[in-house]
NUMITI-650104 format. One record per residue (C-alpha): residue in one letter; x, y, z negated. Coordinates in Angstrom, 1 decimal. Layout:
<sites>
site res: A, u: X, v: Y, w: Z
...
</sites>
This chain:
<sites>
site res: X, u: 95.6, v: 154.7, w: -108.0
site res: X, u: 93.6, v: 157.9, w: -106.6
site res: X, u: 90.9, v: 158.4, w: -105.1
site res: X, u: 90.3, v: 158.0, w: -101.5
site res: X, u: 92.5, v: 154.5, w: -101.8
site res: X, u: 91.2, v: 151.6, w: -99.6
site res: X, u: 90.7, v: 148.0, w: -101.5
site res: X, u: 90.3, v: 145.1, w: -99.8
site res: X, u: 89.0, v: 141.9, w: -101.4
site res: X, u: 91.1, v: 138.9, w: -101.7
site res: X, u: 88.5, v: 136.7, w: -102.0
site res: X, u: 85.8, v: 137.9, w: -99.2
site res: X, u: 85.0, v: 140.5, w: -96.7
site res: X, u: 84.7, v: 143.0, w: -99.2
site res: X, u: 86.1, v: 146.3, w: -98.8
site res: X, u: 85.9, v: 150.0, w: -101.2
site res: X, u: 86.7, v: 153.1, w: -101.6
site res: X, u: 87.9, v: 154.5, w: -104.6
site res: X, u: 86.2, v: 157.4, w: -105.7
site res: X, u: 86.9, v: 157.7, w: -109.6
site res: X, u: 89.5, v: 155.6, w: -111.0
site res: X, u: 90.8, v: 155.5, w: -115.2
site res: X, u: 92.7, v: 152.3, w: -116.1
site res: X, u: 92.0, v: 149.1, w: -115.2
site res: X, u: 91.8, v: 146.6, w: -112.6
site res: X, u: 89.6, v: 146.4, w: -110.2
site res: X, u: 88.3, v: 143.4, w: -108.8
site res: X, u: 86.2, v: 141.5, w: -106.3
site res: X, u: 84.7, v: 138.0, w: -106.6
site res: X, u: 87.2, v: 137.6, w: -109.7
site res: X, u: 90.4, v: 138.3, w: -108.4
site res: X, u: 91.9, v: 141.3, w: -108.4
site res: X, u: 92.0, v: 144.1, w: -105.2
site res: X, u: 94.8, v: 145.3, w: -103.2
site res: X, u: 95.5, v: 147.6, w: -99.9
site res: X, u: 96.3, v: 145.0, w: -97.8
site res: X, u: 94.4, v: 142.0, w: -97.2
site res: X, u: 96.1, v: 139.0, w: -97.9
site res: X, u: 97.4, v: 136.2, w: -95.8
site res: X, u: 95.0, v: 133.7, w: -97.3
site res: X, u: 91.7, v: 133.8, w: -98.8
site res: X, u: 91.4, v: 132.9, w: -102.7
site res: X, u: 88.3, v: 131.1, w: -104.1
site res: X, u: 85.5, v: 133.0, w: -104.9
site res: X, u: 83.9, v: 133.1, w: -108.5
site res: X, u: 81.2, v: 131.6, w: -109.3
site res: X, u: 80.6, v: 133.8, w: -112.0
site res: X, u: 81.0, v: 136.9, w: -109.8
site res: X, u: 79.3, v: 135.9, w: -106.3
site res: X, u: 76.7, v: 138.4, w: -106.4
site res: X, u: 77.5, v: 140.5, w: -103.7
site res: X, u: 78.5, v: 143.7, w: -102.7
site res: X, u: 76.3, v: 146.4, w: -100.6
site res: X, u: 77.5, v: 148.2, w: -97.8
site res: X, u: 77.4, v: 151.9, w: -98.6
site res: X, u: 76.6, v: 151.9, w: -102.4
site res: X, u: 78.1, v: 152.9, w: -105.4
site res: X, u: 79.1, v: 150.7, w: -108.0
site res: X, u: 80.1, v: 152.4, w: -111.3
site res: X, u: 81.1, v: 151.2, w: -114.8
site res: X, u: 79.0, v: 152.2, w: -118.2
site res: X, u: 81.4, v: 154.5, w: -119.6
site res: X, u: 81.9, v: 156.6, w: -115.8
site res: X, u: 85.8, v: 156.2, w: -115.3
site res: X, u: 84.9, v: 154.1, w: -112.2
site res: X, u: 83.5, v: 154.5, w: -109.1
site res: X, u: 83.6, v: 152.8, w: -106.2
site res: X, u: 81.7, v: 153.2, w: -102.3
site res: X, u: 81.5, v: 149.6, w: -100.8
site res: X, u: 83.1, v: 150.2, w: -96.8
site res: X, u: 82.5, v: 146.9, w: -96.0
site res: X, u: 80.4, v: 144.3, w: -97.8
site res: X, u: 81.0, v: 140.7, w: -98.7
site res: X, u: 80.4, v: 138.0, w: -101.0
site res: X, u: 81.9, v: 138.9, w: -104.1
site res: X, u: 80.7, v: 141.5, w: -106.6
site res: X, u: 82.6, v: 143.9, w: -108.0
site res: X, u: 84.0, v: 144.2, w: -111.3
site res: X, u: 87.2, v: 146.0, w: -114.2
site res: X, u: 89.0, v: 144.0, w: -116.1
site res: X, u: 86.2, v: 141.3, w: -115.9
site res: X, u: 83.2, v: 143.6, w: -116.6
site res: X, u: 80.9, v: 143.7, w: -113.8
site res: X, u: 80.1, v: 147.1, w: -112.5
site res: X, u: 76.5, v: 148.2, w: -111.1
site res: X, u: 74.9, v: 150.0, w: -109.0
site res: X, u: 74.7, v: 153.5, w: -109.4
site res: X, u: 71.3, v: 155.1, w: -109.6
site res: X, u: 70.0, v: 158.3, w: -107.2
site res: X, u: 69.2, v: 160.9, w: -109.1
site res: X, u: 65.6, v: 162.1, w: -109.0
site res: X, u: 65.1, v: 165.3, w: -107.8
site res: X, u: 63.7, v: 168.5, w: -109.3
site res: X, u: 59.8, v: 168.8, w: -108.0
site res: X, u: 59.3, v: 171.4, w: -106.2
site res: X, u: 55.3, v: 173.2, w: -107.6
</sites>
C-alpha cells in the first residue's frame, strides 16, 4: 500500500487516506479496510465503536502509520488490533 490510497470501512461509513503506511493491517470497527466498499455491511465491534473524525489524523505509537479520516463513521480505527489515536498539533514557536 502507498500513500495517497483510499480505504473504505467495511463495517461503517468510514473512509481514509493513507498518508504513512509500514506493515500491517489497517482496520475500521474491527474488520479490516479495502478500496472498494463492499456489497454488504459487516458488524461493527463493540470493542472498537469509538468513532472516527472527519478530517483528523490518527497515527500509531511507533509513527509507521498515518491516516486522514475523508469521511467519518462509526468505527474507530485501528493495525493489527491496536487502536490508533489522534494525532496532536504541534504547538508553535512564540513569537517575543
Amino acid at each position: 500500500m502507498k500513500a495517497g490510497t483510499r480505504l473504505k470501512s467495511a463495517v461503517c461509513d468510514t473512509e481514509v487516506m493513507v498518508i504513512r503506511c509500514g506493515e500491517g493491517t489497517i482496520e475500521c470497527g474491527g474488520a479490516p479496510m479495502a478500496e472498494a466498499k463492499p456489497a454488504e455491511a459487516g458488524a461493527l465491534n463493540p470493542d472498537f465503536a469509538g468513532g472516527a473524525l472527519m478530517g483528523k489524523r490518527y497515527v500509531d505509537a511507533g509513527g509507521k502509520f498515518e491516516l486522514l479520516v475523508v469521511k467519518p463513521g462509526k468505527g474507530s480505527l485501528s493495525v493489527d488490533g491496536i487502536a490508533l489515536g489522534q494525532k496532536e498539533a504541534k504547538p508553535l514557536p512564540s513569537s517575543d
